[in-house]
N, C-alpha and C positions, 0 to 999 in steps of 0.2 A: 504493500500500500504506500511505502516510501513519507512514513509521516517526519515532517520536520519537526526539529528539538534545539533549546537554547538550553545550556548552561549555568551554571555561575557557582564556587564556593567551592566546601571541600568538609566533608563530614557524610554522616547521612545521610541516603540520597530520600530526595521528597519528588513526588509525581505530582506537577500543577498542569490543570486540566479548565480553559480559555472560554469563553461565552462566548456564543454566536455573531458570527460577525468580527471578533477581537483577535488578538494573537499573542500569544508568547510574551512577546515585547512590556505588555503591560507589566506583566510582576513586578519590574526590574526596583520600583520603590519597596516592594513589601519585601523584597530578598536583599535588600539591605540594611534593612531593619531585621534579619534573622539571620544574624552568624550563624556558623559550625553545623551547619548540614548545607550538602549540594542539592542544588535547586536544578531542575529537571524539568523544563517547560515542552509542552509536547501543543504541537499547532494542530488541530484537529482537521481532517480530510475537508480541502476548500478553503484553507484558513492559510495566511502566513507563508513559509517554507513547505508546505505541504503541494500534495497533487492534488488534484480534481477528488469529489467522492464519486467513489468508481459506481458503478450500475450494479442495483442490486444489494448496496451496501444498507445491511442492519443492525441494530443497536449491540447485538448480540457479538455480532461479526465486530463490531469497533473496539467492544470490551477484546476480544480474540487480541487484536493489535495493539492493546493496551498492556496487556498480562504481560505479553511478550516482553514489550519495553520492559516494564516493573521489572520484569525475574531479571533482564538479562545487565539490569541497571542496581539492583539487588535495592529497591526502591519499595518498601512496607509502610509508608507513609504517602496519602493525596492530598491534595487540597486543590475544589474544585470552586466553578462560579458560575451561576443563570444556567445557561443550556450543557456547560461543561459539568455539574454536579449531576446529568442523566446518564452521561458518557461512565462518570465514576460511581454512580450506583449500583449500574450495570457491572460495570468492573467488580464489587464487592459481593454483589449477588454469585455472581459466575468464577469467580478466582476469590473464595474467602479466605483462602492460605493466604494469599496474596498482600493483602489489606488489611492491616493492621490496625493503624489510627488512622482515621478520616475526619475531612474538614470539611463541608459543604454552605457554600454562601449563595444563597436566597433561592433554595434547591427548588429544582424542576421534579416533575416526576412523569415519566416516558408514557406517551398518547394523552396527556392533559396539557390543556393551555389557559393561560392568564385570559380574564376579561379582556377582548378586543387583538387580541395578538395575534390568532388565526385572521382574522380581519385583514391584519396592519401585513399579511404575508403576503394573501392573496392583490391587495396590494398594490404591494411590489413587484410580483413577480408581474401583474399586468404592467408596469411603470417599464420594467427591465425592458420587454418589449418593446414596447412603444421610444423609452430614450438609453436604452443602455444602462451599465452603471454608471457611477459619478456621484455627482452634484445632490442631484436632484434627489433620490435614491436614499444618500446619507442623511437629507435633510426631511425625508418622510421620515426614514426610519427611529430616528434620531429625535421623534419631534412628538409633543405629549396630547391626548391620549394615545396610547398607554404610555402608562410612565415608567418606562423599561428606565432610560435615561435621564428621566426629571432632576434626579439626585446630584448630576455631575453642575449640573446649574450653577449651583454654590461653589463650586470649583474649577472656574475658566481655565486654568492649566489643564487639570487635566481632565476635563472636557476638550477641549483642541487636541489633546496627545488622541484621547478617544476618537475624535473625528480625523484624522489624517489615518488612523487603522481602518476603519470599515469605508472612507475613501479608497482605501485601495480591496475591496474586497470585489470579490466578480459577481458573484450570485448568483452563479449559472448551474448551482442546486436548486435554487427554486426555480429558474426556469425550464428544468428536466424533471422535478416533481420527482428529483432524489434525495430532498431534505424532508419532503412527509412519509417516506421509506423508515429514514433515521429516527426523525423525532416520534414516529407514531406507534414505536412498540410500548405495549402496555407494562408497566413495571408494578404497579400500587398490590396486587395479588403475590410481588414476590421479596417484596422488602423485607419482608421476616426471615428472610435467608441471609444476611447483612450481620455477620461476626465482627467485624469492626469495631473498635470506641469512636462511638463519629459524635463530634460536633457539630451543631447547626446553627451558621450563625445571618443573623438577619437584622436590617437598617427599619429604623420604626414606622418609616413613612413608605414602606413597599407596598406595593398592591395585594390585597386583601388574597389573591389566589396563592401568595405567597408562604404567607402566615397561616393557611391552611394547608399546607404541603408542609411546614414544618409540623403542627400537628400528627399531621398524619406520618410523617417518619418517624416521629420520637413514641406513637403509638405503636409501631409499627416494629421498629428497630430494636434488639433486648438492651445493647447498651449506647442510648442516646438523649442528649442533653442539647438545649437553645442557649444560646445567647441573642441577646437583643443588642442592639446599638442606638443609641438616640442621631438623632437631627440625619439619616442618613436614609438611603433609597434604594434599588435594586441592585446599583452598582456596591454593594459598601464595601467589598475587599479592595476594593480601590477607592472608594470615595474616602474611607476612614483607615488609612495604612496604619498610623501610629496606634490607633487603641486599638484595631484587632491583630496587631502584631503580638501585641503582649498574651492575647486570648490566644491566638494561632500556636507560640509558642510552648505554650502549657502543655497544648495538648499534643503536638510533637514531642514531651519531652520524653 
């Protein structure tokens, strides 16, 4: 599958796992606020460094290419975000040797979507047609309701670092209807298979389908606990580096 991977550090290795549309390149604040473990950013198929997501490609099949990394990166620790926390649920359902501590920020859960977000795809992917990506594209996407990105508002930095990444993003998953392959396997029936210590941590002003999917993991899950974050949004492992690094790190330790 040829997925692309950034580095950084020397400890530990941690698997961090990118939201849609994002890449790798974001961590780079939160992995330096966490010495002594190597940080392991993996671009998801379509994303970043990565190729195309190939035909046929499902949730199941992505955890497959995931393990692989892990094992061969000796990587027993995730920390994921938005659409990346399905990728790494999946991971933990299907490889629970694998996964050890897990981090998951404003978790998704595989064939469920947020108020309006199915909406905001279809869209786009009409938009891709009709002008391509770019511009235009990033500023739908980007643009509230829903308030995927409401949150980065209050942080113009990195809001622009956010918009110059899904700037360059193609989105020619959605317009081959090989991102509702990925995104649509159902997961909520298999969560209780999840051996993990997982963290879930969530910004207090995220959308309502949010806070119900952490319910539902921490009901779900045997060992799992929330954290909340105040003044913060969908994005918060990036909108709030400094205080969820301290949280992040606990639970890596």
């Amino acid at each position: 599958m040829g997925l692309g991977i950034r580095s950084s550090g020397s400890g530990p290795a941690v698997l961090w796992i990118h939201g849609y549309t994002l890449d790798s390149s974001l961590w780079a604040d939160l992995w330096q606020r966490l010495p002594g473990y190597r940080h392991i950013g993996v671009d998801l198929p379509g994303h970043g460094s990565s190729g195309p997501v190939p035909a046929g490609l499902t949730m199941p099949a992505l955890a497959r290419e995931l393990a692989r990394l892990a094992r061969a990166e000796d990587a027993r620790r995730v920390v994921a975000l938005s659409f990346g926390t399905i990728a790494a649920l999946q991971l933990a359902i299907d490889a629970p040797e694998v996964v050890q501590r897990l981090v998951v920020g404003a978790p998704g859960i595989g064939g469920q979507y947020a108020d309006g977000v199915a909406e905001r795809y279809q869209q786009l992917a009409l938009l891709r047609r009709i002008a391509g990506p770019g511009q235009l594209m990033t500023d739908l996407w980007m643009s509230s309701p829903p308030d995927l990105f409401h949150g980065t508002e209050r942080h113009p930095v990195l809001r622009q670092r956010v918009r110059e990444v899904v700037m360059r993003h193609d989105w020619a998953e959605l317009a081959n209807g090989r991102f509702r392959v990925l995104a649509g396997h159902a997961q909520a029936h298999s969560l209780s298979r999840i051996t993990a210590d997982t963290l879930v941590i969530l910004g207090d002003e995220d959308m309502p389908a949010y806070h119900e999917n952490t319910r539902t993991l921490c009901r779900a899950v045997p060992s799992c606990r929330p954290h909340l974050v105040s003044a913060a949004g969908h994005l918060v492992l990036l909108e709030r580096p400094a205080e969820v690094a301290a949280v992040i790190a606990r639970q890596l330790a």
